[in-house]
LOMIVEX-977082 format. One line per 10 residues: number of its first residue (from 0); for each residue x, y, z of C-alpha. Coordinates in steps of 0.25 Angstrom, whole numbers. Layout:
% residues N
NUM) X,Y,Z; ...
END
This chain:
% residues 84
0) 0,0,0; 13,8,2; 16,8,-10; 2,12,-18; 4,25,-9; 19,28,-11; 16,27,-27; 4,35,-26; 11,45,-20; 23,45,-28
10) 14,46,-41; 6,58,-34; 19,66,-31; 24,63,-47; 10,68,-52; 11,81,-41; 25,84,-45; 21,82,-60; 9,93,-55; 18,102,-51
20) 28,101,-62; 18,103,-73; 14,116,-65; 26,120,-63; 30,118,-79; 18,122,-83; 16,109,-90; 5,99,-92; 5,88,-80; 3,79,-93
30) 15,84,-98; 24,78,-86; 29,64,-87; 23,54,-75; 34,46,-75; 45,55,-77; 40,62,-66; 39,51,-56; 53,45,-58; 57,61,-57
40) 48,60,-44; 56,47,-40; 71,53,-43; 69,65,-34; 62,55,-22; 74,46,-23; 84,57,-24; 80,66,-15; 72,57,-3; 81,60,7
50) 77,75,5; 63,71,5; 63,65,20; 74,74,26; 68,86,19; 59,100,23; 48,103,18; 54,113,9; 67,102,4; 53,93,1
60) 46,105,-9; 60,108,-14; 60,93,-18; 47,92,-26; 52,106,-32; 63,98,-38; 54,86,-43; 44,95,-49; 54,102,-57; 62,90,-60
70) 48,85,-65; 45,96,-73; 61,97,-80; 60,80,-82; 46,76,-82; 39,80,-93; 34,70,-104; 42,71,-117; 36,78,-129; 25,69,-137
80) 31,63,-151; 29,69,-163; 22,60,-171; 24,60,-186
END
């Protein structure tokens, strides 16, 4: 049950992060790559976990301040192919 709960909540933090990107960007939410953004999500949660639990609240905003921006700069889906 752990589990179903720890995925849930990883999948609503990628789709908040993506949220905010796309606001920030001024891009479509659609234009942003789910699966970019989660292993993005993962890279800085497995990077940067010893931040997270020894952290403040501002080291913690500063933290999703950096994923939201990696997101935006690595997430986006690539342009649609022409087709000829």
């Amino acid at each position: 049950m752990v589990e179903i709960y720890s995925a849930l909540i990883f999948y609503l933090l990628v789709r908040i992060t993506i949220a905010i990107a796309a606001k920030k960007s001024g891009k479509e939410i659609t234009d942003f790559s789910f699966k970019k953004s989660a292993e993005n999500f993962n890279a800085f949660f497995e990077t940067r976990l010893n931040e997270l639990f020894r952290g403040t609240k501002s080291k913690l905003i500063g933290f999703f301040q950096r994923v939201v921006d990696a997101t935006v700069c690595n997430c986006l889906k690539p342009p649609p192919r022409a087709t000829a």
